[in-house]
C-alpha positions as CSV (number, residue, x, y, z in Angstrom):
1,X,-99.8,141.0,-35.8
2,X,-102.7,141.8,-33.6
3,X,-104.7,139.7,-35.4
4,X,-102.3,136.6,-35.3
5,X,-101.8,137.2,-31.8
6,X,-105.6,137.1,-30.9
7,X,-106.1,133.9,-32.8
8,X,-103.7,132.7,-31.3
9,X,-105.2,133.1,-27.7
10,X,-108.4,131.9,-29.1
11,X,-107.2,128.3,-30.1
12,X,-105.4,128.3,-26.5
13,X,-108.5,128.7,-25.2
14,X,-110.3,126.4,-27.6
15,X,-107.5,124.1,-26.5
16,X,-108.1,124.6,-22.9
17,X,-111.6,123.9,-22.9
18,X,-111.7,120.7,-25.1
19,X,-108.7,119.0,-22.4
20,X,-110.8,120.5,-19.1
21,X,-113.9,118.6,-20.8
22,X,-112.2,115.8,-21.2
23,X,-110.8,115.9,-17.7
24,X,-114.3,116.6,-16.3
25,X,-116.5,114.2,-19.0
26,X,-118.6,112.4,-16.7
27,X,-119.3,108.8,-17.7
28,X,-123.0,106.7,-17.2
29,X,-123.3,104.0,-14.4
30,X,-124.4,101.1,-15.7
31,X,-128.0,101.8,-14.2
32,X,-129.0,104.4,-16.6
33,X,-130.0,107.0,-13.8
34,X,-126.4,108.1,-12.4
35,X,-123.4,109.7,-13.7
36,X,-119.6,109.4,-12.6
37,X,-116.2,111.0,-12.8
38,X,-114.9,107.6,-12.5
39,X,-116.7,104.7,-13.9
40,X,-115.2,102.3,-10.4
41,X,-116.9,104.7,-8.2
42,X,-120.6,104.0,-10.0
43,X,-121.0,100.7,-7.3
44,X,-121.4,103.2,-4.6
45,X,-124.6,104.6,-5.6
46,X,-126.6,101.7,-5.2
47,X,-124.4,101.0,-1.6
48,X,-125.4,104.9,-0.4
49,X,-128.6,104.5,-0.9
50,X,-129.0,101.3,0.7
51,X,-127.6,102.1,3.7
52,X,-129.0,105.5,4.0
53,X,-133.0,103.6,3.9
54,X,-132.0,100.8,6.0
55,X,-128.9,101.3,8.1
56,X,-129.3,104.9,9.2
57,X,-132.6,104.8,9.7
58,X,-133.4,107.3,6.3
59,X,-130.7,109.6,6.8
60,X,-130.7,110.0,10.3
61,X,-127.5,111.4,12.7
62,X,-128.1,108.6,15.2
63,X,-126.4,105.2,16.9
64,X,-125.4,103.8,13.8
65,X,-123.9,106.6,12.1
66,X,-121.7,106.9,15.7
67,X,-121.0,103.8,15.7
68,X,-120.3,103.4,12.3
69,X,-117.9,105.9,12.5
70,X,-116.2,104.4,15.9
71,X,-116.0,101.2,13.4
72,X,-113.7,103.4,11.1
73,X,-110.7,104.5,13.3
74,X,-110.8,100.9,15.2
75,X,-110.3,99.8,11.9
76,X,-107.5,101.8,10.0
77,X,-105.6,102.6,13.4
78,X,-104.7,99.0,13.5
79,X,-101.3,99.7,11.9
80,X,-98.1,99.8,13.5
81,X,-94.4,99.8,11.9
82,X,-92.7,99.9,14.7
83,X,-94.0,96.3,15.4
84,X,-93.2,95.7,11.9
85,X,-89.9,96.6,12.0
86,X,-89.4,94.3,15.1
87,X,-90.0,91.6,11.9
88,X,-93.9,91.2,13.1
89,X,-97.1,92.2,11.0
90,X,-97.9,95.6,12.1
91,X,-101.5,95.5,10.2
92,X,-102.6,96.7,7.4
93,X,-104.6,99.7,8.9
94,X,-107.9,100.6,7.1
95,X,-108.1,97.2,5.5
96,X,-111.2,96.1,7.1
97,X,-109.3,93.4,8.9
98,X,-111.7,94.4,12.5
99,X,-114.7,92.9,10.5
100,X,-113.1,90.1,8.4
101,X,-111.4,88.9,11.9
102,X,-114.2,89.1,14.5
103,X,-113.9,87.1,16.3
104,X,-110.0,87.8,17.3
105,X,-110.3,91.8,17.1
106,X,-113.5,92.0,18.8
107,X,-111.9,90.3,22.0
108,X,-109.0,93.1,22.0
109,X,-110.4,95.3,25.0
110,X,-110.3,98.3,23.5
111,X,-113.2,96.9,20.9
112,X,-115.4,96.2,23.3
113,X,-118.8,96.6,21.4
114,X,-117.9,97.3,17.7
115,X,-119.2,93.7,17.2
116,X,-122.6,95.3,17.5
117,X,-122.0,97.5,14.4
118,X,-119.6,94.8,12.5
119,X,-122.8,92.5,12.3
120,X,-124.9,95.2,11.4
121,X,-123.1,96.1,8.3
122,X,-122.3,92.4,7.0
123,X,-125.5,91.7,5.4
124,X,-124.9,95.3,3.5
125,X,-121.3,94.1,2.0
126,X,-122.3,90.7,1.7
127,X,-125.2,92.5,-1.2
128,X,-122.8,94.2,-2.9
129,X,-119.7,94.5,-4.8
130,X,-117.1,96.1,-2.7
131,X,-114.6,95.1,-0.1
132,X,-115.3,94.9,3.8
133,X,-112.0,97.4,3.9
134,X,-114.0,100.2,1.1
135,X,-117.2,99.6,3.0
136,X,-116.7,100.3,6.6
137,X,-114.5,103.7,5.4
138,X,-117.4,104.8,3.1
139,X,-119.8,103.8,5.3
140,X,-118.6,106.1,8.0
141,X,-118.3,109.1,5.6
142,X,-121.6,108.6,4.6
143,X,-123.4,108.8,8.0
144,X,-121.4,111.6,9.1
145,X,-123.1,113.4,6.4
146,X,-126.2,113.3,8.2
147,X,-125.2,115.0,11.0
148,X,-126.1,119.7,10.5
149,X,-122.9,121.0,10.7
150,X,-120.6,118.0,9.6
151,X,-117.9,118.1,6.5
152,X,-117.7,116.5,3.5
153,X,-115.9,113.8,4.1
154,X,-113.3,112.3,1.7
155,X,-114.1,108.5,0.1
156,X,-111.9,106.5,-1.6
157,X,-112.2,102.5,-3.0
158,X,-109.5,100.1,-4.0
159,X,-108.5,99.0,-0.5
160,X,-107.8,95.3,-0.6
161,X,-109.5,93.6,2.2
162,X,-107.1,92.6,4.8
163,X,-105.1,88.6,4.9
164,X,-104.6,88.8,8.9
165,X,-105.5,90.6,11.9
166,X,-104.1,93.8,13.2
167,X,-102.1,93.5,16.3
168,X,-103.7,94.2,19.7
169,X,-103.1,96.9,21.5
170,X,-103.1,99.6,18.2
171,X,-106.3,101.0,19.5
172,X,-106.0,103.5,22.4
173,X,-107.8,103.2,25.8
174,X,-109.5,106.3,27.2
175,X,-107.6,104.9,30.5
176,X,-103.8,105.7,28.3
177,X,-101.6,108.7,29.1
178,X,-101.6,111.5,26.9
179,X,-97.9,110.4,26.5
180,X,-98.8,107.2,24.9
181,X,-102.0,108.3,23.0
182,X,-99.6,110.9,20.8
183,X,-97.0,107.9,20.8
184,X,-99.3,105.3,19.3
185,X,-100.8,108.0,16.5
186,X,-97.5,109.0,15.6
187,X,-96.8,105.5,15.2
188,X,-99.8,104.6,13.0
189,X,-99.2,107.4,10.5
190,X,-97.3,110.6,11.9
191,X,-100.2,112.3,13.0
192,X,-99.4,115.6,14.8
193,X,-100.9,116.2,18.4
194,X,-103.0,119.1,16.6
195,X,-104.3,116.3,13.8
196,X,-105.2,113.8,16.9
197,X,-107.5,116.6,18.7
198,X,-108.7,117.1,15.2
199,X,-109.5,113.6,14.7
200,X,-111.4,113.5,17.9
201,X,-114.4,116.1,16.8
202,X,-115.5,112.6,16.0
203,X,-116.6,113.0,19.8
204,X,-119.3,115.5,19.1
205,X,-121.5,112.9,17.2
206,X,-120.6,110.0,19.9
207,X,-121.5,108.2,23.0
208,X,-120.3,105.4,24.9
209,X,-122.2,102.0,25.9
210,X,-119.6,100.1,27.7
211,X,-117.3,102.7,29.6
212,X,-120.2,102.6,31.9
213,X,-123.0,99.6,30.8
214,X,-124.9,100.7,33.7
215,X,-126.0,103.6,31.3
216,X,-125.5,102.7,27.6
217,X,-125.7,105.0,24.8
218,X,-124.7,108.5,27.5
219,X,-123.2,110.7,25.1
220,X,-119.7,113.0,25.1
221,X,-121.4,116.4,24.8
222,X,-125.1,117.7,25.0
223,X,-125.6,117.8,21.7
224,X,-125.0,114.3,20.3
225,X,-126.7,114.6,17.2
226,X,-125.1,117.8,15.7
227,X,-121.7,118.4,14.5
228,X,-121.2,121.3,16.7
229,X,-118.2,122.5,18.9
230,X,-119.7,121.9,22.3
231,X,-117.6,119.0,22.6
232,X,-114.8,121.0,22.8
233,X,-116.7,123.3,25.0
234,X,-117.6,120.9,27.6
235,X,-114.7,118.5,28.0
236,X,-113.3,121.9,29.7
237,X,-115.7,122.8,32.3
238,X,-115.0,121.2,35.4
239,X,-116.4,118.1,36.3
240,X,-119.0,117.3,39.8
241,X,-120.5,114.4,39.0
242,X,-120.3,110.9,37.2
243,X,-123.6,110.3,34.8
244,X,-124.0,106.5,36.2
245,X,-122.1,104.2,38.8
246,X,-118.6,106.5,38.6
247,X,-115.6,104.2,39.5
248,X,-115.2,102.9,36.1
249,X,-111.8,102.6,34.2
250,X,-111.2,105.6,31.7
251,X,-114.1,107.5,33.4
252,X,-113.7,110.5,35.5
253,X,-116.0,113.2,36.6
254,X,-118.2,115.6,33.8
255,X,-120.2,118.7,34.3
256,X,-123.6,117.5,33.3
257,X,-126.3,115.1,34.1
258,X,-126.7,112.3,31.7
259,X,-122.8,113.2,29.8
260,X,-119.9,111.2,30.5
261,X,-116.1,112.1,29.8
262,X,-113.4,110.4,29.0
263,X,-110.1,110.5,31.2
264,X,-108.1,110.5,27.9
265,X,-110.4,113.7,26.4
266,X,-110.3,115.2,30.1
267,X,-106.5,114.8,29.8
268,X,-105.7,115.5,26.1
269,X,-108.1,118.9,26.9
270,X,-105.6,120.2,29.3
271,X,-102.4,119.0,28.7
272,X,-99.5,121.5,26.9
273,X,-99.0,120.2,23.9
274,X,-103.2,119.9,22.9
275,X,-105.0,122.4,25.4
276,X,-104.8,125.4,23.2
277,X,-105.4,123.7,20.0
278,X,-108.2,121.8,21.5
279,X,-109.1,125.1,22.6
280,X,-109.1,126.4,19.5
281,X,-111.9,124.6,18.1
282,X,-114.6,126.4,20.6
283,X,-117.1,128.5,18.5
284,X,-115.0,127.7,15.5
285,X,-117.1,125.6,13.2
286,X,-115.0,126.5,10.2
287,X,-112.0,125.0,11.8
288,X,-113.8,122.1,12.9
289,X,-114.8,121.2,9.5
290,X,-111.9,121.4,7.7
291,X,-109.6,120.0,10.6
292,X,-111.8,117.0,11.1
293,X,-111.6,116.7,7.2
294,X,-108.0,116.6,6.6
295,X,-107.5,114.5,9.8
296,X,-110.5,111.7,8.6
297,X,-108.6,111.9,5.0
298,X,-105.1,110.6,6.3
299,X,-106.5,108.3,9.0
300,X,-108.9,106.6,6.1
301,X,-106.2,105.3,3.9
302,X,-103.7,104.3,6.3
303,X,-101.8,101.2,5.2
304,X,-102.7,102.0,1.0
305,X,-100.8,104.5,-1.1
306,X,-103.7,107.2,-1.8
307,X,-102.6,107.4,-5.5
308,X,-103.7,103.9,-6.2
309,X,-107.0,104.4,-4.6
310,X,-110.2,105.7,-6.4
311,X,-110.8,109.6,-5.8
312,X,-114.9,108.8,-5.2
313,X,-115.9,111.6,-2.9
314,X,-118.4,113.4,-5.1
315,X,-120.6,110.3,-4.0
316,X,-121.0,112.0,-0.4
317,X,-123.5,114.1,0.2
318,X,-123.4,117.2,1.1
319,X,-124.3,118.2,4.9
320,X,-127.2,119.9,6.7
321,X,-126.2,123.1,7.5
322,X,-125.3,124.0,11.2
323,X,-127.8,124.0,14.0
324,X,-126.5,125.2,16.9
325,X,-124.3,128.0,18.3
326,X,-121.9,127.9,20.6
327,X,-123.0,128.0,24.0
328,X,-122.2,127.4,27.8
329,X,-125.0,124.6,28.9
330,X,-127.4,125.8,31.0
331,X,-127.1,126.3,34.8
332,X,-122.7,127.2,34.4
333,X,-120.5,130.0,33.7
334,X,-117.5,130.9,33.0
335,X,-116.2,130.4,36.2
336,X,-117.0,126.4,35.2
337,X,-114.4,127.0,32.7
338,X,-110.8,125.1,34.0
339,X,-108.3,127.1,31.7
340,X,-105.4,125.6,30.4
341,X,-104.5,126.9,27.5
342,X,-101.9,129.3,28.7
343,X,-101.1,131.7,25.3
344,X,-105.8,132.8,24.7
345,X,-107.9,133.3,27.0
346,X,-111.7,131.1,26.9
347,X,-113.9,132.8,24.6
348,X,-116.7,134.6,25.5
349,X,-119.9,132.6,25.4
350,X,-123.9,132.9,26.1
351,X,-125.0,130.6,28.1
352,X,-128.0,129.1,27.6
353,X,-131.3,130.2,29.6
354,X,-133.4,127.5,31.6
355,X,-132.5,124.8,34.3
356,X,-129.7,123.2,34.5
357,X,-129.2,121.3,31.2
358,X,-129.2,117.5,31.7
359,X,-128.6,115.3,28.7
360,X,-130.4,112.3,27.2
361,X,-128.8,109.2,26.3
362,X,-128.6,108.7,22.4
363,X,-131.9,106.8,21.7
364,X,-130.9,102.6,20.0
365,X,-132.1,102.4,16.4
């Protein structure tokens, strides 16, 4: 009986390990060099690499792996079905419809400068086989995985590119209400006011060329080219001074020389509903991660059905590690810190040692 009963267990196990092969069996891309899961994703490689060399600059965490990432959420957030069920199109979210419809979506106001990125990336879809509405998602997963300290982010093909424009106002203004930016994402795909702060870590690798064209490229936090939690750190020290002009719509007052701030991050930072899980994220790059993760995932295939898309993340590659530790910038304390979570206090941090820090705008390609 003991006998039967371990044979038994052995064929299971035979059993097992001939399906998980077959579940796992990777198949060869038509180039001879690369292997995939999925034979659809084996396009990608040659994309990757192409736009590694000769849009980011060799792998670098710079403008256009910002802006290419920008180019993402203006994209997919261009959904709405509350329009659509006025009987209007609501769009078709991440279906590349900002790119293929330039010259209409580009003159919305809150697109003001994604043409800059749109025409950089044309000549990179017009050289290979994949839709404008595949490209600009896995083109923004891709940079991001320059940046020390990033995720892995989640990439998916199939999209069909987009038959009309999205609607206009679908992208928020850094001049909306806190009221109306957790309206408009609950619109576009029931994100949670927890899954909007998480959605904009995107922040910490970003700057802004147009809030302020007096000063392009001033960036949100002091360390633009790392996926850090500083972001979170210093959108809730209290502003004394505007980087450039000041007076400028969606601007107000940040802590540093050379960084601006948002009125929507200054507001989203310290309202109820987001303060303490915006506050949550300081000196909590594990969090970061994996919240910015799940958030990029849902945002990325708005408008499709994921489980007619192509699973084609193992194409991404992995991060740097981290680079930086959480820290108060140089020249402020604690007692720069405007507290408004109200259940955990700030945590402690260093601060850093030196002259007051002042920040250099993010460098053009």
């Amino acid at each position: 009986m003991a006998f039967k009963t371990l044979a038994s267990l052995v064929s299971v196990l035979a059993a097992l390990q001939v399906t998980y092969g077959a579940l796992t069996r990777r198949v060869t891309c038509p180039d001879g060099v690369n292997t995939a899961t999925n034979a659809a994703c084996c396009v990608l490689f040659a994309v990757r690499d192409d736009i590694q060399q000769n849009l980011f600059d060799g792998g670098e965490c710079g403008e256009e792996v910002h802006e290419s990432l920008r180019l993402t959420f203006h994209d997919a957030i261009g959904i709405s079905p509350s329009i659509a069920s006025r009987g209007q199109f609501g769009g078709g979210g991440a279906d590349g419809s900002i790119a293929l419809f330039e010259s209409i979506e580009t003159n919305f106001h809150a697109n003001l400068g994604v043409d800059e990125i749109i025409d950089e990336q044309r000549p990179f879809i017009q050289r290979h086989n994949i839709t404008t509405a595949d490209f600009i998602q896995f083109a923004g997963a891709i940079g991001v995985s320059n940046c020390p300290g990033a995720p892995q982010l989640d990439v998916f093909i199939g999209r069909p590119d987009a038959l009309m424009p999205a609607p206009d106002l679908t992208v928020p203004e850094p001049f909306d209400t806190v009221d109306s930016i957790l309206a408009r994402f609950a619109d576009a795909g029931d994100f949670t006011p927890a899954e909007v702060v998480a959605l904009l870590a995107s922040h910490t690798i970003a700057a802004a060329d147009h809030v302020d064209p007096s000063i392009p490229g001033t960036p949100f936090d002091s360390t633009p080219e790392l996926f850090d939690t500083q972001f979170f750190i210093e959108t809730q020290l209290r502003g004394t001074l505007f980087p450039g002009t000041g007076g400028n719509q969606g601007e107000v007052e940040s802590p540093l020389r050379g960084e601006i701030r948002l009125q929507s991050d200054s507001e989203l930072a310290r309202d109820s509903r987001t303060a303490c899980e915006w506050q949550s994220f300081v000196n909590n790059q594990a969090k970061i991660q994996s919240a910015f993760k799940a958030a990029f995932r849902k945002m990325t295939v708005l408008g499709h059905d994921i489980n007619s898309l192509v699973d084609c993340s193992e194409l991404v590659p992995t991060p740097p590690a981290p680079a930086s530790s959480a820290h108060l910038p140089a020249g402020l304390t604690h007692n720069d810190v405007e507290q408004a979570c109200a259940t955990a206090p700030f945590p402690t941090l260093p601060t850093d040692p030196g002259p007051a820090t002042s920040v250099a705008p993010v460098p053009p390609s």
